[in-house]
N, C-alpha and C positions, 0 to 999 in steps of 0.2 A: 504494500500500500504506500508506503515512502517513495517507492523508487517510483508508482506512479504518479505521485504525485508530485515528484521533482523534473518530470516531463511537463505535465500539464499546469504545474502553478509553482516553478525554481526560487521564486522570491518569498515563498511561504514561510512560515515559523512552525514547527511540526512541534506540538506536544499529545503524547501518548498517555493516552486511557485504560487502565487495567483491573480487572477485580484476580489477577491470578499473577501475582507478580515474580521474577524472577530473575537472579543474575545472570542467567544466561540472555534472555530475551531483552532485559534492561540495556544490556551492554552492546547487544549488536543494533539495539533501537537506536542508541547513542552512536555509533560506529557508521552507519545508512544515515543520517542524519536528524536525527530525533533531539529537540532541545531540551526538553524534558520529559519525565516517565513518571506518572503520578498513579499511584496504586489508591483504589477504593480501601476505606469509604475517607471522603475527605469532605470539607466547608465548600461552600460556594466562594468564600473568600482564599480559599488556599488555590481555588482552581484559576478562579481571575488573576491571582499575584502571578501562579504558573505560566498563565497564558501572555501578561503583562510583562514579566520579565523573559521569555522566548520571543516574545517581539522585540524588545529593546535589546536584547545578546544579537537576534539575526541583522538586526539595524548598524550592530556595532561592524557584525562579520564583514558585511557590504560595506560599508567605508572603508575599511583595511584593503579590501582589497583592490576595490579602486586606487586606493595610493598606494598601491604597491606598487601596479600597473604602472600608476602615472609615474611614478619616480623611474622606472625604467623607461620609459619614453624619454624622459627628460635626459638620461645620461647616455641614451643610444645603444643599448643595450637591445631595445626594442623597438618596431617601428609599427604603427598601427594608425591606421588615416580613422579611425572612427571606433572607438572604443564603447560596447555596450555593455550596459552594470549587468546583466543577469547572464549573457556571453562569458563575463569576467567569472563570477560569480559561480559560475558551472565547472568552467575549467578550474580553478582553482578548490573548489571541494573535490573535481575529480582526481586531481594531483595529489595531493593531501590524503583520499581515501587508498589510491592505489599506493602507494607508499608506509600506510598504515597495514594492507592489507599483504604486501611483499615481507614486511620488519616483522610480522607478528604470527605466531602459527593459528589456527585454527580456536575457534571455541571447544571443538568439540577433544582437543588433543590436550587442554589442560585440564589439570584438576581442580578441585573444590576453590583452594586456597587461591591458587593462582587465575581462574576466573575474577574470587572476587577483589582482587590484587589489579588485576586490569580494569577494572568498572570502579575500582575507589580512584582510579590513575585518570579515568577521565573523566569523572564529576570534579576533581579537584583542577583538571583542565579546563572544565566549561564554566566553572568561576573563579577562573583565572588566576588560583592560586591564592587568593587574595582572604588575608585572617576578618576581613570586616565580615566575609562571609560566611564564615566557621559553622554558625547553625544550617542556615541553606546546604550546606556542603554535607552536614550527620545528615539532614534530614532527608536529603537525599538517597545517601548511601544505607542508612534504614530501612527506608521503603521498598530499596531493592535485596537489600538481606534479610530486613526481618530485626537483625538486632547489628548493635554494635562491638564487632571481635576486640581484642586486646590486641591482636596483631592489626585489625584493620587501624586502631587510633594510636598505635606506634609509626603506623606506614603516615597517617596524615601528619604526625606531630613532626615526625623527620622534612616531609616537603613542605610544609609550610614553616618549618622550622620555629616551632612553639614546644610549649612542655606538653607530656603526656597529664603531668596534674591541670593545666588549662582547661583542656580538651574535656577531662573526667568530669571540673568543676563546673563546666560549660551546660554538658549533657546533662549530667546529675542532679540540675537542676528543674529541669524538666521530665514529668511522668511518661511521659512518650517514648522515650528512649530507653529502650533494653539493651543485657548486655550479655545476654546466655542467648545461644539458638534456640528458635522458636521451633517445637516441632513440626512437621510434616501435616500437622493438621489441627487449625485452632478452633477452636470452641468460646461463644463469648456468648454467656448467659447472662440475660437483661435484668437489675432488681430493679428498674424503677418503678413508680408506685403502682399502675394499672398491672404489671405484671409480678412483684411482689404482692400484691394482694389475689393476683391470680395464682401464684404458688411459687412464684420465682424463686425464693428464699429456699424453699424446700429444694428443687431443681438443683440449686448450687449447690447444696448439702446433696442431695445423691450423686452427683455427678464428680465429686471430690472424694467419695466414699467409694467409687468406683474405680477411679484413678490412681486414689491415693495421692494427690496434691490440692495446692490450692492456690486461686488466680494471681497469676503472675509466674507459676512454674512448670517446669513439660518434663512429661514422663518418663523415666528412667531409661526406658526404650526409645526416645527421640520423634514417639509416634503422634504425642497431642498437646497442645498448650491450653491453659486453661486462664481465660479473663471475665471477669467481672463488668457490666457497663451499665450505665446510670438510665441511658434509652437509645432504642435502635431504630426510632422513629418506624415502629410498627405497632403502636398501644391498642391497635382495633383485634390485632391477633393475638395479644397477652395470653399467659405465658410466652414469650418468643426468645430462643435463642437460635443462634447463627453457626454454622459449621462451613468453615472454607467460605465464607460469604455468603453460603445459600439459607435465607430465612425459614427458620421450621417455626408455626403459631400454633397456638393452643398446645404447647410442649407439657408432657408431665414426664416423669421420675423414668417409666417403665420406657416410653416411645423414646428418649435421649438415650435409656440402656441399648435398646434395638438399632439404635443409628449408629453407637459407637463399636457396637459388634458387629456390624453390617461391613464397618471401613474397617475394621480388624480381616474381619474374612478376607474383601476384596483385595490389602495389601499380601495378604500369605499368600495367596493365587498368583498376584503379581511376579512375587519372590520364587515361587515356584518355575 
């Protein structure tokens, strides 16, 4: 969908829409040219900031490039009777990706670490490095791993050349920010009031009696994470809790045990 629409609309500002997010697909989004990668569920204010500040990066890209252009006209390097921005603008992402895509192997030929070692290397690219932006830059890099590694906020503290206590202070200060892997498949059961009064409270309590954790930690097996949310903006379906994003309504105790032995079954299949 990038590449067509780097045919039919090259001056665009591409940002990417997800409920299923992942470093794999984050990184090659960004690498085809994706300004940003916004994983569900988010604000209507986080999506306008997204989309406001991918116009204003693409706006930056197009002036560089024209002066790059022109400075080589100027010194003779180059010679071009009529220079068009979106002409410029092509060739020069296409130089830049093929050069990216010669220097670097494959997605599919690295591993865990060093995927997300490449996608911390270009979010920290696409805000320019720059410590004003340190939240934009976790907040980013979260949404496409899920949480924040110790090696990933070693790897940023070294290129941005900060402390790694900054970096901790920064995060820590905000509840959004994890710093353990999330399992393979979250669970976020709603207490707020329409649906604690529909049984929510109780839900949490089985669903933690089940696991054996409780929200904010994943399971020994790496198979489930478990959070807590205040409302998921579905109160007509109370009880409601969410797995992998898909909304289940009128949840009780027994129907969440059946769901999570459902994705047990279907991952052993898998493994098999």
């Amino acid at each position: 969908m990038i590449t067509r629409l780097e045919e039919t609309s090259p001056g665009s500002a591409v940002v990417m829409i997800t409920g299923y997010p992942s470093i794999e697909r984050a990184t090659e989004a960004m690498k085809r040219g994706a300004m940003d990668y916004v994983a569900k569920p988010f604000t209507p204010d986080e999506i306008i900031k997204a989309v406001d500040e991918a116009i204003q990066r693409k706006e930056g890209e197009e002036r560089k490039v024209i002066e790059r252009f022109g400075a080589l006209t100027k010194t003779g390097k180059i010679s071009l009777p009529s220079i068009d921005e979106k002409m410029l603008q092509t060739l020069s992402a296409a130089i830049d990706e093929r050069r990216q895509m010669e220097a670097k192997p494959s997605l599919e030929a690295l591993s865990e670490p060093e995927r997300l070692e490449e996608m911390t290397l270009a979010v920290l690219n696409k805000y320019a490095r720059d410590t004003n932006n340190l939240i934009p830059i976790l907040q980013a890099i979260h949404s496409y791993a899920g949480y924040l590694s110790y090696e990933t906020i070693g790897l940023i503290a070294r290129e941005l050349k900060i402390s790694e206590h900054e970096i901790f202070g920064t995060a820590s200060f905000y509840a959004q920010f994890k710093f353990e892997k999330p399992g393979q498949h979250l669970i976020r059961c709603c207490t707020g009031t329409a649906c604690f009064v529909g049984g929510g409270g109780v839900i949490l309590e089985a669903v933690e009696s089940k696991l054996d954790i409780v929200p904010g930690q994943t399971t020994k097996d790496g198979m489930f994470s478990l959070e807590r949310v205040a409302c998921l903006g579905c109160c007509a379906l109370a009880p409601v809790v969410t797995i992998d994003g898909e909304v289940y309504g009128q949840m009780s105790p027994a129907k969440l045990s059946r769901a999570i032995d459902k994705i047990y079954r279907t991952e052993s299949v898998k493994s098999d």
